[in-house]
C-alpha positions in Angstrom: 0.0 0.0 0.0 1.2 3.6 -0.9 0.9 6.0 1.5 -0.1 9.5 0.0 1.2 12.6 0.9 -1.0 15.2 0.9 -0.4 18.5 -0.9 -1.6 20.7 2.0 1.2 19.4 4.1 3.8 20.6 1.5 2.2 24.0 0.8 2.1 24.4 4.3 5.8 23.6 4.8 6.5 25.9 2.0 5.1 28.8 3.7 6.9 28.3 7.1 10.2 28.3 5.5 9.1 31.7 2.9 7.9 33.5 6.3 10.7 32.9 7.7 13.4 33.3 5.0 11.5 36.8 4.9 11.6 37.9 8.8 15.3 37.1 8.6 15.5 39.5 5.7 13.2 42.5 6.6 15.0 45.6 8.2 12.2 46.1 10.5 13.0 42.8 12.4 16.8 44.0 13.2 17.2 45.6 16.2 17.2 49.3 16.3 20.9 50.8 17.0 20.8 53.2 20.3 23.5 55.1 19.0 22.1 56.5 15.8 22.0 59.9 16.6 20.9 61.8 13.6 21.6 65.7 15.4 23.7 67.4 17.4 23.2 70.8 19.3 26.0 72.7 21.6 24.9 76.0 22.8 27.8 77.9 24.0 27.0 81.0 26.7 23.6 82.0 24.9 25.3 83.6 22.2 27.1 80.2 20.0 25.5 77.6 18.7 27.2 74.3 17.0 24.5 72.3 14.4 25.9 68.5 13.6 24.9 66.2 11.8 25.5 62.8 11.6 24.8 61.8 8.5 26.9 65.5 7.1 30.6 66.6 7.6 29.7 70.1 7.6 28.3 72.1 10.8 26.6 75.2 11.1 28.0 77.5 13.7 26.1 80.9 14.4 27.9 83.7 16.5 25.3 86.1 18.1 27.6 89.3 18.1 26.3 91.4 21.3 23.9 88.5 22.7 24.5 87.6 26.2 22.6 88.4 29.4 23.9 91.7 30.2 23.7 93.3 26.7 21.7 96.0 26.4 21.5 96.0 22.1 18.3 95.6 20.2 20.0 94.1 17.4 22.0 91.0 17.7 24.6 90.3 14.5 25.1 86.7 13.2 27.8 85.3 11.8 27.3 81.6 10.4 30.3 79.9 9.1 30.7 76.5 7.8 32.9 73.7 9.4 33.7 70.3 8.3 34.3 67.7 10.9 35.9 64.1 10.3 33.5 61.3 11.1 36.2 60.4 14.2 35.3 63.9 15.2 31.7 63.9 15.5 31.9 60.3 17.0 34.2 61.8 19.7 32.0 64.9 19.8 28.9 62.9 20.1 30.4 60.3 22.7 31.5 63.6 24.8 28.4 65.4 25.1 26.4 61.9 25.8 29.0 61.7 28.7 28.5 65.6 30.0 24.9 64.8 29.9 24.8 61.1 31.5 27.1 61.8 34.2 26.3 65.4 35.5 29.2 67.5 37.6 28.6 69.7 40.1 30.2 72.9 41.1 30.9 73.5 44.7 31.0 77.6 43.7 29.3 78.6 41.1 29.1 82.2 39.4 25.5 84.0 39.2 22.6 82.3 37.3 23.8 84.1 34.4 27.6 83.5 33.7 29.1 80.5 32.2 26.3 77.9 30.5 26.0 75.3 28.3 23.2 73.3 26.5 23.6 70.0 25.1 21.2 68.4 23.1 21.0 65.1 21.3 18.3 64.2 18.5 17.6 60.7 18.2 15.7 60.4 14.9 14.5 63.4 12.9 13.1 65.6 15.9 9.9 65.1 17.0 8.7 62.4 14.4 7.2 59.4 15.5 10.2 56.9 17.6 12.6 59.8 17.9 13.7 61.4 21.5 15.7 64.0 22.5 18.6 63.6 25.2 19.2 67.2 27.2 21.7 68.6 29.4 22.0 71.8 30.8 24.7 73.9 32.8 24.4 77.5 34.0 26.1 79.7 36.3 29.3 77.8 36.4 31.6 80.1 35.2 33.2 78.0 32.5 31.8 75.4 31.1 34.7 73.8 30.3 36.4 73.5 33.5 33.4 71.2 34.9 35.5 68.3 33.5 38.2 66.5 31.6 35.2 65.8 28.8 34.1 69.7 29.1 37.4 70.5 28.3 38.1 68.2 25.4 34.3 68.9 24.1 35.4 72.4 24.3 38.8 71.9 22.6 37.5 70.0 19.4 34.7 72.3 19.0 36.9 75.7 18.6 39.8 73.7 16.8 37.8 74.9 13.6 36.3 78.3 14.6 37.6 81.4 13.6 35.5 84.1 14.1 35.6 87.9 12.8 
């Protein structure tokens, strides 16, 4: 006697091996990378502000001439200039600020709520779409900024490497 095989079985089998030969394959299955930060924001003192990108070697940087807490100006002058970083750069850049931010200093003595401040912020995603978060950190009244830490200080160091204002 022959024993049949029936052709629902088979189909059947088919389609557990094509579903998963496809789940393997999809993008959506893989697991999302943490450190895929897509921006980069360093605002220096209220009156500089670094724009990277990840995905970009250049930066924006904007110089408010005569911003700052005690300026009495109506008008405030901006100078934008251009910078390129290497990708070992940003990476270092990126892995600094995370650090600032993640592991917080305090001052013993500070100076009054409106000398010395920084503002760190980290865009995860394309800000404020669906999935995406933003990582903050904030310092004021410390004097400077980059004295807080060794990172400060190297943070500091490889973003004016570049910077020559007018």
């Amino acid at each position: 006697m022959k024993t049949q095989i029936y052709p629902y079985k088979q189909i059947i089998a088919g389609a557990i091996i094509c579903s998963f030969i496809h789940a393997c394959r999809c993008p959506h299955n893989k697991s999302k990378n943490t450190e895929a930060w897509n921006n980069l924001t360093v605002v220096d003192n209220h009156n500089v502000v670094f724009n990277i990108y990840n995905d970009d070697d250049s930066t924006t940087v904007m110089h408010r001439k005569g911003a700052g807490p005690f300026s009495h100006s109506h008008k405030n002058f901006i100078d934008t200039i251009k910078i390129k970083f290497t990708p070992v750069e940003r990476d270092s850049i990126y892995k600094l600020a995370k650090a600032i931010i993640t592991n917080p200093q305090q001052r013993i003595s500070g100076c009054t709520d409106y000398v010395g401040s920084i503002v760190l912020m980290i865009d995860y995603g394309a800000y404020k779409s669906p999935g995406s978060y933003r990582l903050t950190g904030e310092y004021s009244g410390v004097c400077k900024w980059d004295t807080l830490s060794i990172a400060c200080a190297t943070l500091n160091k490889l973003l004016y490497r570049h910077v020559k204002f007018n």
